[in-house]
SEZAGU-255811 format. One record per residue (C-alpha): residue in three letters; chain; z, y, x. Coordinates in steps of 0.25 Angstrom, whole numbers. Layout:
N
   rest   kette      up   north    east
    Ala       A       Z       Y       X
...
***
This chain:
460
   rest   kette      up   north    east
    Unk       A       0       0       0
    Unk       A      -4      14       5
    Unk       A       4      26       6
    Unk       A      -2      33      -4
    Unk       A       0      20     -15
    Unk       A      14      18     -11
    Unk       A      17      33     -14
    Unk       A      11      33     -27
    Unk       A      18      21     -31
    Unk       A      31      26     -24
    Unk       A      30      38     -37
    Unk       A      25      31     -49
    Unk       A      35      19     -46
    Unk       A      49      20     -49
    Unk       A      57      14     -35
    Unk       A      57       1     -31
    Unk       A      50      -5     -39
    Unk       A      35      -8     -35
    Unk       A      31     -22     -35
    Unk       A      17     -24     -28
    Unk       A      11     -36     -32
    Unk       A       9     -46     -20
    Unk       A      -2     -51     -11
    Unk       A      -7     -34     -11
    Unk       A     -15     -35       3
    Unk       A     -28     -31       2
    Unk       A     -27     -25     -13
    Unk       A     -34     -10     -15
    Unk       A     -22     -10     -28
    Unk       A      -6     -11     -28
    Unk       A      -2     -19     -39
    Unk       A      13     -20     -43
    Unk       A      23     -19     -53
    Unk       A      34      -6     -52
    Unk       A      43       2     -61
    Unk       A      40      15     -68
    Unk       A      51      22     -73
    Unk       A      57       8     -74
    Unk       A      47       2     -80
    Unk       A      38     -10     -74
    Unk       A      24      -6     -73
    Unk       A      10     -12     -66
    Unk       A       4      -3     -55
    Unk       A     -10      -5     -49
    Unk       A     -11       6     -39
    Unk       A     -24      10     -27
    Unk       A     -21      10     -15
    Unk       A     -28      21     -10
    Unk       A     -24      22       5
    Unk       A     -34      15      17
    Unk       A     -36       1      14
    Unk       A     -30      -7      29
    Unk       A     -41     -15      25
    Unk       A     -51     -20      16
    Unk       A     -47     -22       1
    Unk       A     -49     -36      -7
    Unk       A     -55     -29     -20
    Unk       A     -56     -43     -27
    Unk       A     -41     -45     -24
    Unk       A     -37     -30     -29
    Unk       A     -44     -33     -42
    Unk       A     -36     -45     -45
    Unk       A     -23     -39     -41
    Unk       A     -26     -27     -50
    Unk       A     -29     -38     -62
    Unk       A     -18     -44     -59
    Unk       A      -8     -32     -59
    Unk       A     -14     -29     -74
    Unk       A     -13     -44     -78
    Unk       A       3     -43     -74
    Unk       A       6     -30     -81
    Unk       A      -1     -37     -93
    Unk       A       9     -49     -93
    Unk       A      22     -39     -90
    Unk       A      16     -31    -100
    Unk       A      19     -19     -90
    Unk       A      11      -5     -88
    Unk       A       2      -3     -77
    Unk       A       0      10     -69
    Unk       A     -13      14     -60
    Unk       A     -13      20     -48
    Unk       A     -28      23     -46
    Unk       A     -34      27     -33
    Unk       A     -46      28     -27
    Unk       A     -50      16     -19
    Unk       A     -42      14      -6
    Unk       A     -54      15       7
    Unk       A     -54       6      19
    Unk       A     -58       9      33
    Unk       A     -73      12      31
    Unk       A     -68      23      20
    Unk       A     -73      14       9
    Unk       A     -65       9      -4
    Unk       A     -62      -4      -8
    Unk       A     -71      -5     -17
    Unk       A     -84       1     -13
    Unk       A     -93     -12     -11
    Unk       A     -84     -19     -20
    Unk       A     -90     -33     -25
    Unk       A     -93     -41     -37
    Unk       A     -82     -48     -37
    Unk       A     -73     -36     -40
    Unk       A     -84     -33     -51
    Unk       A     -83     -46     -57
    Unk       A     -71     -54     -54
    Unk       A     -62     -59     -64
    Unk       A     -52     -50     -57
    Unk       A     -60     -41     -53
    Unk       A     -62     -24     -60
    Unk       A     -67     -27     -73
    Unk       A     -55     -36     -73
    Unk       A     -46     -24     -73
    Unk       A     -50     -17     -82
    Unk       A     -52     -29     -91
    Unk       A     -36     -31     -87
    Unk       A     -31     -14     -89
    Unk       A     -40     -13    -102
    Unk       A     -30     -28    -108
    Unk       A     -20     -19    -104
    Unk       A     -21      -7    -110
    Unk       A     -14      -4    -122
    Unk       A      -4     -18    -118
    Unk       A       3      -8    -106
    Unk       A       3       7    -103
    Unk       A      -8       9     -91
    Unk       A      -8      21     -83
    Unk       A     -15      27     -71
    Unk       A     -15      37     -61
    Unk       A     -29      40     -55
    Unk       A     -26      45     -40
    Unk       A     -41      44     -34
    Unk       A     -56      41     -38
    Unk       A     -58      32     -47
    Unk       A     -72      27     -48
    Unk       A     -81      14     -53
    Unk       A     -70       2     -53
    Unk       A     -57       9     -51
    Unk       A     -62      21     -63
    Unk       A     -59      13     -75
    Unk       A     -44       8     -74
    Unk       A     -39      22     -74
    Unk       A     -45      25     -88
    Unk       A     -42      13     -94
    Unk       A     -28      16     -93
    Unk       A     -17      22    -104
    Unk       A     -13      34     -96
    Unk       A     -20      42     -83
    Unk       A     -17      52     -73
    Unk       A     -26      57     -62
    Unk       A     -24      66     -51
    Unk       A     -35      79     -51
    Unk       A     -43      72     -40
    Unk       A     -45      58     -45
    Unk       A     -56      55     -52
    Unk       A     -60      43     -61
    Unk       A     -75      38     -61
    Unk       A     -85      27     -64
    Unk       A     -94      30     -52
    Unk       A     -90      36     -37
    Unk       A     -97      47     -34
    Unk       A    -105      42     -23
    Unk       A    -108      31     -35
    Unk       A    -114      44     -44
    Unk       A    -122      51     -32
    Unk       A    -129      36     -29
    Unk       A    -134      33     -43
    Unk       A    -135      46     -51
    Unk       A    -137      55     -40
    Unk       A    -125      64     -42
    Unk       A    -116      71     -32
    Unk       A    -103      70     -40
    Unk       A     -87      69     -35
    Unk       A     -76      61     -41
    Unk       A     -71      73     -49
    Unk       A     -83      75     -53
    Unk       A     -86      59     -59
    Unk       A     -73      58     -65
    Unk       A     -60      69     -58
    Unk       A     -48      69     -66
    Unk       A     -50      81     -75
    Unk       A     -63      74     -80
    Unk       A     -52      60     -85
    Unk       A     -43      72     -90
    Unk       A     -53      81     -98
    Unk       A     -63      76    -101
    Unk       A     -62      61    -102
    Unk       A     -47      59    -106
    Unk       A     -43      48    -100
    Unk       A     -35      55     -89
    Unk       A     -19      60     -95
    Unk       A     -16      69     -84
    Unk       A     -21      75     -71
    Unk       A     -12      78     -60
    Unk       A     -12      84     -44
    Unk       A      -4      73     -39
    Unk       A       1      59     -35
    Unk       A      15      63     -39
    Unk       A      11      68     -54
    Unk       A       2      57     -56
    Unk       A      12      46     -55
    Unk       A      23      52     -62
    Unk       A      12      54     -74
    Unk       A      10      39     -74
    Unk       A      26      36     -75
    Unk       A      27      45     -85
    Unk       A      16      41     -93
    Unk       A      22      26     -93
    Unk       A      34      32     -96
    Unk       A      31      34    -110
    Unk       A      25      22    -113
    Unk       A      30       7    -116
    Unk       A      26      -4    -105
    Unk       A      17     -12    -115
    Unk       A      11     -11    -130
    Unk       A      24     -18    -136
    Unk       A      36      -9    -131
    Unk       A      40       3    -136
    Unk       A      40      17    -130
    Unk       A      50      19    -121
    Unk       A      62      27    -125
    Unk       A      69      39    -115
    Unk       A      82      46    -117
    Unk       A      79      56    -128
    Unk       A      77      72    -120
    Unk       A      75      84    -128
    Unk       A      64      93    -130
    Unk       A      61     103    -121
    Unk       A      69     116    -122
    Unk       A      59     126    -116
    Unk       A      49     120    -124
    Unk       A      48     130    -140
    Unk       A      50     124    -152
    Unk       A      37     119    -161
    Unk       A      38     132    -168
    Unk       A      36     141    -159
    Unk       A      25     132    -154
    Unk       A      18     132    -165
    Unk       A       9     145    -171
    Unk       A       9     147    -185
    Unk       A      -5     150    -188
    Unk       A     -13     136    -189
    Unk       A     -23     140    -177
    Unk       A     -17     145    -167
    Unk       A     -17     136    -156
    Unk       A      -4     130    -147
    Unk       A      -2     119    -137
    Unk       A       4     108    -144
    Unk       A      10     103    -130
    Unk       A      22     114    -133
    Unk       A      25     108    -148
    Unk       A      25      93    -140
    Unk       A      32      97    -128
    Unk       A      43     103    -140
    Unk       A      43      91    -146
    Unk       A      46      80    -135
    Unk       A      56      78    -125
    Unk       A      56      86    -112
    Unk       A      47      83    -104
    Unk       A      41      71    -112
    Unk       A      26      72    -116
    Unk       A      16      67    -107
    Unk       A       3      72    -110
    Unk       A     -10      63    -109
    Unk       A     -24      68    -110
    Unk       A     -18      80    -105
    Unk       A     -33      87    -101
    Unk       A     -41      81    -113
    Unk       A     -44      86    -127
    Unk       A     -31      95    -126
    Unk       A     -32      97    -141
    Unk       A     -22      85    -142
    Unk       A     -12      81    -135
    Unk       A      -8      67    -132
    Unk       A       4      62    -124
    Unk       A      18      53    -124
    Unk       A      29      61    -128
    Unk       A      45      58    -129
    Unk       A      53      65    -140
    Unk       A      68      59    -140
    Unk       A      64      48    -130
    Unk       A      55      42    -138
    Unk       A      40      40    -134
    Unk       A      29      46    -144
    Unk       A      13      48    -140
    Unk       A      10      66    -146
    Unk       A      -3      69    -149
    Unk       A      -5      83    -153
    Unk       A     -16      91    -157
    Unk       A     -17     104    -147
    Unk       A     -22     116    -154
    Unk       A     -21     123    -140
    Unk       A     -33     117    -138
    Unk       A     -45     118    -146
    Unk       A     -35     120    -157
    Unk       A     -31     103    -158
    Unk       A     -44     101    -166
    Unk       A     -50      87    -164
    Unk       A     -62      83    -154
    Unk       A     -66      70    -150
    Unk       A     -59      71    -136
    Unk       A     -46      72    -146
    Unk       A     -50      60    -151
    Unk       A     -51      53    -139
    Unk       A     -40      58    -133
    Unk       A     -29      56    -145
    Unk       A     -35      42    -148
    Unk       A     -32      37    -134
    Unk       A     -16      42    -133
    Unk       A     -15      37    -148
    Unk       A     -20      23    -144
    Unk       A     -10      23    -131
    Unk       A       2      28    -140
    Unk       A      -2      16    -148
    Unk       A      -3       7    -137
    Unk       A      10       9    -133
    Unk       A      18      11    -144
    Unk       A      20      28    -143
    Unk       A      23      32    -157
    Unk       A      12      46    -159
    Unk       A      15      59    -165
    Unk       A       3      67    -168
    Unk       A       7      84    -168
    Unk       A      -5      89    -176
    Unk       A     -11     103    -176
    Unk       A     -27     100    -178
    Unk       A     -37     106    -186
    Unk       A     -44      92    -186
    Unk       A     -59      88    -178
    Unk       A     -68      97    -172
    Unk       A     -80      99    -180
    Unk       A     -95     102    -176
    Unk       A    -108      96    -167
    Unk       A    -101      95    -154
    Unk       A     -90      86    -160
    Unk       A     -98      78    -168
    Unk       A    -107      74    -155
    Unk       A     -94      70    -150
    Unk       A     -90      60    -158
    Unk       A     -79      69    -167
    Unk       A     -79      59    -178
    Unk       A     -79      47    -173
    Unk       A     -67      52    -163
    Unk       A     -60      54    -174
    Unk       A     -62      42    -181
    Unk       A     -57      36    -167
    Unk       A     -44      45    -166
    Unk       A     -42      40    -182
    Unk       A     -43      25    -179
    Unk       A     -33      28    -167
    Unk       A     -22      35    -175
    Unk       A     -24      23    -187
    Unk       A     -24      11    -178
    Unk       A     -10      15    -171
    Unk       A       2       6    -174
    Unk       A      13      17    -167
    Unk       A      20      26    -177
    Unk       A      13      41    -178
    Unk       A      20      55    -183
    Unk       A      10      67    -186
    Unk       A      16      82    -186
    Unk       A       6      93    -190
    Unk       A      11     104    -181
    Unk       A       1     116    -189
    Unk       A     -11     109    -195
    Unk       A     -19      97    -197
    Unk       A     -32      97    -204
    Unk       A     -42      86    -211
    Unk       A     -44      74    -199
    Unk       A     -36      82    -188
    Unk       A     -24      77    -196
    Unk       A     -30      63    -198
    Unk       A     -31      63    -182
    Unk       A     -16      67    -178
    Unk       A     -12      54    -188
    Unk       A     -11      63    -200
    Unk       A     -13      58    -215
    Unk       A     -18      45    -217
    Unk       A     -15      39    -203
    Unk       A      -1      34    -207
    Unk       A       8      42    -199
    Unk       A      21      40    -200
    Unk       A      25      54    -202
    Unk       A      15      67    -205
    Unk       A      24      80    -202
    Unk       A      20      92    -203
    Unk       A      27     107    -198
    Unk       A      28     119    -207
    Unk       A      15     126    -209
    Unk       A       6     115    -205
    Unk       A      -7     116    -210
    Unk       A     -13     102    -216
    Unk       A     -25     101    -221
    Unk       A     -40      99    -224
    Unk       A     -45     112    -217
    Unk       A     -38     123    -210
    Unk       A     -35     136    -219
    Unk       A     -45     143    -211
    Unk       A     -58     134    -213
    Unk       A     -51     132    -229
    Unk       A     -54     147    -229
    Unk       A     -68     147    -224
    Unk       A     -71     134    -234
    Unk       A     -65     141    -246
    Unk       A     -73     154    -241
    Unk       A     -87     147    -242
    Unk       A     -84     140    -256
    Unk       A     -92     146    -268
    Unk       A     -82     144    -278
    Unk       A     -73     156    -286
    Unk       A     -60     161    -280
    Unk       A     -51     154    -289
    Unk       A     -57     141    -287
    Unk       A     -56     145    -270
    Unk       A     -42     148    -274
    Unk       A     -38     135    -281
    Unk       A     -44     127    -269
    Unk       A     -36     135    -258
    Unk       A     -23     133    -268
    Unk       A     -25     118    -266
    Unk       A     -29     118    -253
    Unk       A     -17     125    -249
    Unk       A      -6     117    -257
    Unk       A     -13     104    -253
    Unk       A     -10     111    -238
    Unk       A       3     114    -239
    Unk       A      15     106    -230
    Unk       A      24     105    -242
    Unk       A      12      98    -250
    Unk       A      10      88    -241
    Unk       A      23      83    -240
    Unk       A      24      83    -255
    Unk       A      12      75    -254
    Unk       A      16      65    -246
    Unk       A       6      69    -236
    Unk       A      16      76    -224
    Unk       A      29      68    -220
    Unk       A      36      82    -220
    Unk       A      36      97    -215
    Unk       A      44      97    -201
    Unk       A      49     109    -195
    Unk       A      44     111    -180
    Unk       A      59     108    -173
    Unk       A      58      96    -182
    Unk       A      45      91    -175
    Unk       A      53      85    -163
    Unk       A      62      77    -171
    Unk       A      52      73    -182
    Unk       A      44      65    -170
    Unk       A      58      61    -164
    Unk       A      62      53    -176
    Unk       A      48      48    -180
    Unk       A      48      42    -164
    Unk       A      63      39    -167
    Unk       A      59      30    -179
    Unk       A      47      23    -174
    Unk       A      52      18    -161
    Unk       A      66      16    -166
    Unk       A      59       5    -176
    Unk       A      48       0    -165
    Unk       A      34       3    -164
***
């Protein structure tokens, strides 16, 4: 094991307790069992330092499958440490020239992913992407539940020298695939960081809020309060319906100190998704962000909340979904983009969960934006709903412009807006049966609290 190795796992790991599995001579991966935060997990880690000497690639292969085959059977998590691949003397990796039988083997590459795809959804997966990853090495880091990359790694199918040779295109790693392309554009990267250090503790944490396999529970921590410095949901909150505001603040007032982890942090910042404690216990928030774009729906939301929604499902994280969403973007652009069928995607998520969900409409929902933060008709335990909240077809705005264009006489206009705006009315809704209850925003906290206090008390 190099220097650089024994570092990295000298920080993820808690003390004295790596295991490296035997027989390790000539492996470009560590393999072994260690503790995170007291917990026994799998690590398969590169070892980017110079190879001493030439690598046995078939033999890596098959220790790698084999480290995936026994977290299967302990029914333990597995981390990732990716790297680029560790050179030899002449400055070439182990795996340029690489033969068929690492293509092919029963043990062999598409024997791991066969092995990490049987895996996911059984045990939490994460990784940490330290180099460039490209051809072989690029498809392990996506596959996983949770990633973190520093600024200069890069995932990719091809090298560049790859690219240049066959399409004739001078390109760098960055270029092909840097880690602001996996954060922004593509949405398979949680979080880019500048270093080593901040990139391990993101992967304990991450764990930390996660069972070791599909049939525990969420682990529970001593309960903390809420953030003192943080203001309270109504100060957060304007009154008119458009004005915009970051939902993070009404999150980060709502759950323990110091206990949200964001994921998708630089992807379709109109929702936000990420693991949450409120009392100690462990609940997946995803909340529209009319910060950004004003929390409408696009199919990059889609995409997004459909993937934390079938992790929190994985892995038993009860969801509460804060609504504040004047429902999908309409016109050409989104329609080319697949809006509908994304939404019909992001529906068939929320109804095919079997964990317990709670929806708050913070200030408004309207027509399928509610259907999309697990509103009516997708079972819900719980629809709450704080004072003035607006919930409705359309927005009072566009209702104006409608009624405006309607040829019909004023009385008639009058009538209609009279029913539209009882039928709107919070009070209505209850009555109704529609809305569980009006909640006061200092109630927001503890409404969630009990819901997660309830759920997990009785078992998942």
């Amino acid at each position: 094991m190099g220097p650089t190795l024994a570092r990295r796992l000298s920080i993820l790991c808690d003390p004295d307790s790596l295991e490296e599995q035997p027989e390790s001579s000539g492996a470009v991966y560590f393999t072994g069992w260690a503790k995170i935060k007291g917990r026994k997990v799998m690590v398969i880690a590169a070892d980017p330092d110079p190879l001493s000497e030439p690598a046995d690639l078939s033999f890596s292969s098959s220790r790698y499958v084999k480290a995936l085959q026994q977290a299967d059977s302990a029914a333990s998590p597995v981390v990732f440490l990716h790297d680029s691949p560790a050179p030899y003397k002449s400055g070439r990796t182990a795996f340029q020239g690489a033969g068929v039988e690492l293509m092919m083997g029963k043990n062999g590459v598409g024997r791991q992913y066969f092995e990490i795809a049987r895996l996911s959804g059984r045990v939490p997966l994460v990784c940490a992407v330290f180099g460039n990853m490209a051809q072989a090495q690029a498809f392990p880091t996506v596959m996983c539940d949770g990633m973190v990359m520093l600024e200069n790694s890069s995932i990719s199918v091809a090298r560049p020298d790859a690219v240049a040779e066959m399409l004739n295109e001078k390109v760098s790693y960055k270029d092909l695939g840097g880690a602001r392309i996996h954060s922004r554009l593509i949405a398979d990267c949680d979080q880019v960081v500048s270093n080593e250090d901040d990139a391990l503790a993101w992967v304990r944490n991450f764990l930390s809020y996660l069972p070791s396999h599909k049939d525990e529970s969420p682990p529970l921590l001593n309960v903390t309060p809420r953030n003192p410095d943080v203001p309270g949901i109504s100060e957060i909150i304007p009154s008119r319906l458009n004005r915009p505001f970051d939902v993070r603040q009404v999150i980060a007032s709502v759950v323990d100190e110091n206990q949200f982890l964001e994921l998708g942090h630089d992807f379709a910042g109109e929702i936000v998704t990420g693991f949450s404690r409120i009392r100690g216990r462990v609940a997946g928030i995803a909340a529209n962000n009319p910060k950004v774009n004003g929390g409408i729906f696009f199919p990059e939301t889609c995409l997004k909340l459909i993937r934390f929604i079938k992790l929190c499902n994985a892995f038993n994280l009860p969801i509460v979904f804060l609504a504040d969403t004047p429902g999908f973007m309409i016109g050409k652009d989104v329609e080319k983009r697949g809006i509908v069928s994304a939404g019909a995607a992001l529906f068939t998520a929320i109804a095919k969960t079997r964990v317990p969900r709670l929806c708050i409409v913070l200030r408004r929902a309207y027509t399928a934006g509610l259907y999309a933060m697990s509103g009516s008709g997708f079972l819900p335990l719980a629809i709450y709903a704080l004072p003035g909240a607006s919930i409705a077809v359309y927005g009072p705005e566009a209702v104006a412009r409608f009624m405006d264009r309607l040829d019909l006489p004023p009385d008639q206009k009058k009538g209609i807006l009279r029913k539209m705006e009882k039928e709107s009315r919070l009070e209505f809704l209850v009555e109704q049966g529609f809305l569980n209850g009006i909640i006061e925003p200092d109630q927001v906290r503890e409404t969630i609290a009990g819901f997660l206090s309830k759920e997990m008390d009785g078992g998942i």
